[in-house]
Every structure is written in structure tokens, then in C-alpha cells.
One Martini backbone bead per residue (centre of mass of N, CA, C, O) as a GRO file, in nm:
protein
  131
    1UNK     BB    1  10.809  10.238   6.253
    2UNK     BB    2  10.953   9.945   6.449
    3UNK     BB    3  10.857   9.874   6.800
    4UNK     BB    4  10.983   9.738   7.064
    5UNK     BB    5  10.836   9.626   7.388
    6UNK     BB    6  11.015   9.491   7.684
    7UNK     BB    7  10.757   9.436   7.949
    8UNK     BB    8  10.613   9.317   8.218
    9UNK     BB    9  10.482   9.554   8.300
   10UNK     BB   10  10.195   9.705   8.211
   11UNK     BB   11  10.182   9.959   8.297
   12UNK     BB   12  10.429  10.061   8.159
   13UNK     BB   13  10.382   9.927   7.865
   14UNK     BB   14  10.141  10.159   7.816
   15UNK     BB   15  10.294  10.401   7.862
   16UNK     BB   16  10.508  10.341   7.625
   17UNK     BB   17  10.327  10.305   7.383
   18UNK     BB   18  10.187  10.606   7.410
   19UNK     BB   19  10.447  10.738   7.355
   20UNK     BB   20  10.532  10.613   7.062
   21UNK     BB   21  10.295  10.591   6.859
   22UNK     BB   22  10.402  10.845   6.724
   23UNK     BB   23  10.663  10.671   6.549
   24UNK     BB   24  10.522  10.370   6.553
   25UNK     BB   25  10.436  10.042   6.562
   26UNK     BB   26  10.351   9.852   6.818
   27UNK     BB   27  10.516   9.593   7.044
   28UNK     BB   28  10.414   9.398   7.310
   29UNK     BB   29  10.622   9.209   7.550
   30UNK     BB   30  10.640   9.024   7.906
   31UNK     BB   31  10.954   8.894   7.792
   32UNK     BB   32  11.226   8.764   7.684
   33UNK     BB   33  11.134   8.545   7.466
   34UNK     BB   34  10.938   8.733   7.334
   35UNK     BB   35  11.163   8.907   7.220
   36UNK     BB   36  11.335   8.759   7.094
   37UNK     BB   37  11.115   8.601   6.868
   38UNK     BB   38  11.055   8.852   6.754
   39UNK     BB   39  11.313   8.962   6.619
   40UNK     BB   40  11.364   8.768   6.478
   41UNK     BB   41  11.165   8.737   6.300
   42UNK     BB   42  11.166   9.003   6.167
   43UNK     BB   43  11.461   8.944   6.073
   44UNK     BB   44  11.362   8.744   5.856
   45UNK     BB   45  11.165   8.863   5.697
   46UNK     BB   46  11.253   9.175   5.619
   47UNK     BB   47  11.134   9.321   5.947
   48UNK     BB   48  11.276   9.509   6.131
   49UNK     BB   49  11.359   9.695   6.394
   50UNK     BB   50  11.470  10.011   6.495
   51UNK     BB   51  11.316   9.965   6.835
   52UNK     BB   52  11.410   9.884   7.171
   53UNK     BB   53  11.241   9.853   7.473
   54UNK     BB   54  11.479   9.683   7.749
   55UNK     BB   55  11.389   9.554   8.027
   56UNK     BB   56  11.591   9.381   8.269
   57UNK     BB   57  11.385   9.294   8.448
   58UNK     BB   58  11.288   8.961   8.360
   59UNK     BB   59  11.092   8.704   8.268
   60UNK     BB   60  11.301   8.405   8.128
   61UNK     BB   61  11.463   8.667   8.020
   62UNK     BB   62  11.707   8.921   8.071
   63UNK     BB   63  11.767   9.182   7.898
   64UNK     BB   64  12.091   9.123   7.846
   65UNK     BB   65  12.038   8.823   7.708
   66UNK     BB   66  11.884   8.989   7.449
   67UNK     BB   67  12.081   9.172   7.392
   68UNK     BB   68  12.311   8.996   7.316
   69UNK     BB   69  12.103   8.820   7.118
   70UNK     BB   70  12.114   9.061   6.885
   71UNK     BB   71  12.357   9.068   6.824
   72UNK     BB   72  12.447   8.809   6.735
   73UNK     BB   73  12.235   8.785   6.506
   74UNK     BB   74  12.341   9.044   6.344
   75UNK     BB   75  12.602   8.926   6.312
   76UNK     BB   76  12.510   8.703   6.136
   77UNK     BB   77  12.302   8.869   5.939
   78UNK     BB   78  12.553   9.113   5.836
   79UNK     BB   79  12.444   9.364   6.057
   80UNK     BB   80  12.599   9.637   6.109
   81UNK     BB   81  12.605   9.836   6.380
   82UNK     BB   82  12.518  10.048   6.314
   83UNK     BB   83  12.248   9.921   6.155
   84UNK     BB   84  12.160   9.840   6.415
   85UNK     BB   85  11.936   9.838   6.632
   86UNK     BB   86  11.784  10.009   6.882
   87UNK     BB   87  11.877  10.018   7.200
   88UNK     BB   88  11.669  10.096   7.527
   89UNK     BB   89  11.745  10.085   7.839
   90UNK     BB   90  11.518   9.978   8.100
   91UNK     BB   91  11.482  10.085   8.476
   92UNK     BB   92  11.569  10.101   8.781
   93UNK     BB   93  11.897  10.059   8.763
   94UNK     BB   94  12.160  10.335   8.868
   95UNK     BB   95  12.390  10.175   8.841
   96UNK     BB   96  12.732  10.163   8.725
   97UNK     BB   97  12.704   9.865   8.650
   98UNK     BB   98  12.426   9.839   8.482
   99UNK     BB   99  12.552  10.062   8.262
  100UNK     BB  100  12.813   9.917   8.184
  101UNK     BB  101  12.665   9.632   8.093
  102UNK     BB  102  12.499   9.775   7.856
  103UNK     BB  103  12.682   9.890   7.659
  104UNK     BB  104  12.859   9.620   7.623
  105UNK     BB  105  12.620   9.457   7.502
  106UNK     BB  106  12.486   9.712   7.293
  107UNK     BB  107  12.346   9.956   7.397
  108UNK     BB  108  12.238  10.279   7.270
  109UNK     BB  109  12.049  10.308   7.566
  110UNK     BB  110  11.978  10.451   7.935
  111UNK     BB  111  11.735  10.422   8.142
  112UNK     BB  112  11.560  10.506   8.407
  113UNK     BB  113  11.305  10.490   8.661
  114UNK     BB  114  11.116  10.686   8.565
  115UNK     BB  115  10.967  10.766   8.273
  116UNK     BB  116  11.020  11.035   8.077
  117UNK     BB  117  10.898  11.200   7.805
  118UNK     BB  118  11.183  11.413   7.777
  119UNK     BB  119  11.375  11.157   7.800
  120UNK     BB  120  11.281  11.003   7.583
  121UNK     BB  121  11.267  11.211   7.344
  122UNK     BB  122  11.561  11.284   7.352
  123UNK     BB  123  11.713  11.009   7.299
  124UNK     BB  124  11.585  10.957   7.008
  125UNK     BB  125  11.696  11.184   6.856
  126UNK     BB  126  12.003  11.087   6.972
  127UNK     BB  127  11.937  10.871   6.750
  128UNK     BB  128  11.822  11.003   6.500
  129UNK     BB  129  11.482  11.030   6.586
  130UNK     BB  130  11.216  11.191   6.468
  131UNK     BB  131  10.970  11.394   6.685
   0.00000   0.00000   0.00000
């Protein structure tokens, strides 16, 4: 599986490839333009993300609006949303206008800070994919 983690906090980011090494090939990017970048690449390649761990307050273009426009892109190639990427929202912000904004924009879950394992790896399970 191939896994984009985009988080500007490095000790974050590199915590968080180390939970996931385990599902499959992590890339890490520490800002919203080059999370947009990577997946795009990818989709165009025709080796798209499985799982995005997508950090909302990034620098250059914050999570909400990468995660709109990963759909955007999914649906002009043709993607239907069921089989477009998983994208987890991670966050500090825990407040309900945060989460139902991550939602309406097509986030497939969403993450409090800081991230635990056990909460981290059930999330995964839920979305289909086994840890």
C-alpha cells in the first residue's frame, strides 16, 4: 500500500511513518502544495495513494483545502468516491465545526492530536484495511 503522510511538524511526521511503515511505503511532505503535488503525480501515473494522513493547519495550502481538491482531481479522472483515496484528518482541533467541515469535504476519518497507536490502527481497520 502506498501511504502519503502530510504534517509540517517533522517530530510529528516521522512518528507518524513509523506507525504505518508497517502497512506499506510511506511518503512524508511538510506542507499542503506538496501534499497536493505527490498525490497528484501519483494519480497521473496510475499509482495513486491508498491513505492520506492529511494535517489541517499546514503551511502554503491547509488540509481542507488539499483534501477538496484530491477530490476534485479524483473526480475528473473518473474516480468514483467509494474507491478514491482514504484520507484521515489529523489535528488538534477537536471542536465539531472542525469535524464536520473535514467530512463535507470528503475526509474518510478524522484524527485528534496526538495521534495514539491503538486509535490510529483501529481507524485503519475501520476504513477497510488490515493492520
Amino acid at each position: 500500500m502506498r501511504i502519503l503522510i502530510a504534517e509540517d511538524d517533522s517530530t510529528s511526521a516521522r512518528y507518524m511513518s513509523g506507525l504505518l511503515a508497517r502497512f506499506g511505503e510511506c511518503t512524508v511532505v511538510e506542507d499542503g502544495e506538496l501534499a497536493l503535488a505527490a498525490y497528484s503525480s501519483a494519480l497521473a501515473e496510475g499509482n495513486p495513494y491508498q491513505l492520506i494522513c492529511l494535517d489541517i493547519m499546514m503551511p502554503r495550502r491547509n488540509g481542507q483545502e488539499v483534501l477538496e481538491d484530491i477530490r476534485t482531481l479524483e473526480e475528473a479522472a473518473g474516480v468514483k468516491p467509494a474507491q478514491g483515496v482514504k484520507i484521515i484528518m489529523t489535528t488538534a482541533l477537536g471542536d465539531v465545526r472542525s469535524v464536520m467541515s473535514a467530512y463535507k469535504g470528503g475526509a474518510t476519518a478524522y484524527l485528534t492530536k496526538p495521534i495514539l497507536t491503538e486509535r490510529l490502527y483501529e481507524t485503519i481497520c475501520s476504513l477497510g484495511i488490515e493492520v
